[in-house]
C-alpha positions in Angstrom: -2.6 15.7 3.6 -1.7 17.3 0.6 -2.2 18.0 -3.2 0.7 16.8 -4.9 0.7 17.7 -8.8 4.4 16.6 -9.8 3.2 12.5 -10.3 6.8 11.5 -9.5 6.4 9.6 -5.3 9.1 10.4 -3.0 8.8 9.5 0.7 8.3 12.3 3.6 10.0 13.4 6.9 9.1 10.1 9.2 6.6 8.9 6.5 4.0 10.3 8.0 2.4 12.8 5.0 0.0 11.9 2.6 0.3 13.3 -0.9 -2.7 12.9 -2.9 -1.1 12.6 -6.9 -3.2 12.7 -9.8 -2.9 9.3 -12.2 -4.5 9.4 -15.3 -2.8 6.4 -16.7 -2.6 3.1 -14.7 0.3 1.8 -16.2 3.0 4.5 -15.0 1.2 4.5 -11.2 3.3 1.5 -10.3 6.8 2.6 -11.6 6.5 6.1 -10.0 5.7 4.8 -6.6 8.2 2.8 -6.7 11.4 4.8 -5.6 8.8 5.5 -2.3 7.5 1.3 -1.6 9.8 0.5 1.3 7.7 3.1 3.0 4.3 3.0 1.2 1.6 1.1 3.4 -1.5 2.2 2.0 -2.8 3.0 -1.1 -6.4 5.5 -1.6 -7.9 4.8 -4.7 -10.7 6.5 -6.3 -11.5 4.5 -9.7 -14.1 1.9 -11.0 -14.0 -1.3 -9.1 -12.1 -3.0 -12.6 -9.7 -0.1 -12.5 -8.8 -0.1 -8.7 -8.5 -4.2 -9.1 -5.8 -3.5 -11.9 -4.2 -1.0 -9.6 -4.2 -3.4 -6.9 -2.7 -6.2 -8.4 0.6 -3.6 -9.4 0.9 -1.4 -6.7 1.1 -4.9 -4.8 3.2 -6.2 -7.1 5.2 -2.7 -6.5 5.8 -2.8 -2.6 2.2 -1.6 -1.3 0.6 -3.3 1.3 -2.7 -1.9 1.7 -5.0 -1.2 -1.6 -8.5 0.7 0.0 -10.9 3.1 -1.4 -9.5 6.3 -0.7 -12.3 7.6 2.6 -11.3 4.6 4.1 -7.2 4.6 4.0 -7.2 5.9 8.1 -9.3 2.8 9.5 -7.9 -0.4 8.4 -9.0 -3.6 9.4 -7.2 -5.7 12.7 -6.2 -8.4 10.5 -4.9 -6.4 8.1 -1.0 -7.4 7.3 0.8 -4.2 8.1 4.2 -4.2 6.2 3.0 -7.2 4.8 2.9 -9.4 7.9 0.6 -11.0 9.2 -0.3 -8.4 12.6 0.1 -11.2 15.5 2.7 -13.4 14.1 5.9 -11.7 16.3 3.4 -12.5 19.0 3.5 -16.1 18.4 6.3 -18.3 18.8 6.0 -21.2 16.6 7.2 -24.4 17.2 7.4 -27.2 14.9 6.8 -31.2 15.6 8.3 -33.6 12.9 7.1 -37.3 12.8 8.7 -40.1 10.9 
């Protein structure tokens, strides 16, 4: 982990380093992290619980998958949807029964 000042997200060598950026605005959060979302996962927020819900809802919106309070970021949850997807569902093969 590292302190990041420069607010501007790019991604790191295998995407494994976490660069902790200051935001004092919400709105610009979002658009910064943006160049980085095909390989941002999770999010550590430290803000008021209506501050990290507006966060939430645009770094979503933005390509994150994962919004969490920031001490919690290395233990997410089994069913959490890693990339997006639901975790067992390459697991599962579906298959579909259509009656008239």
């Amino acid at each position: 982990m590292l302190w990041d000042p420069d607010p501007v997200f790019a991604a790191s060598c295998l995407n494994r380093t976490v660069r902790v950026k200051p935001v004092r605005e919400r709105a610009p959060a979002p658009r910064r992290a943006h160049p980085a979302a095909p390989a941002l996962h999770s999010v550590g927020v430290a803000a008021d619980p209506e501050r990290s819900r507006i966060l939430a809802d645009a770094l979503g919106s933005g390509g994150a998958s994962r919004v969490v309070p920031i001490g919690k970021m290395a233990w997410p949850p089994p069913e959490w949807h890693h990339d997006g997807r639901p975790p067992l569902a390459d697991l599962v093969r579906w298959c579909d029964w259509e009656v008239e």
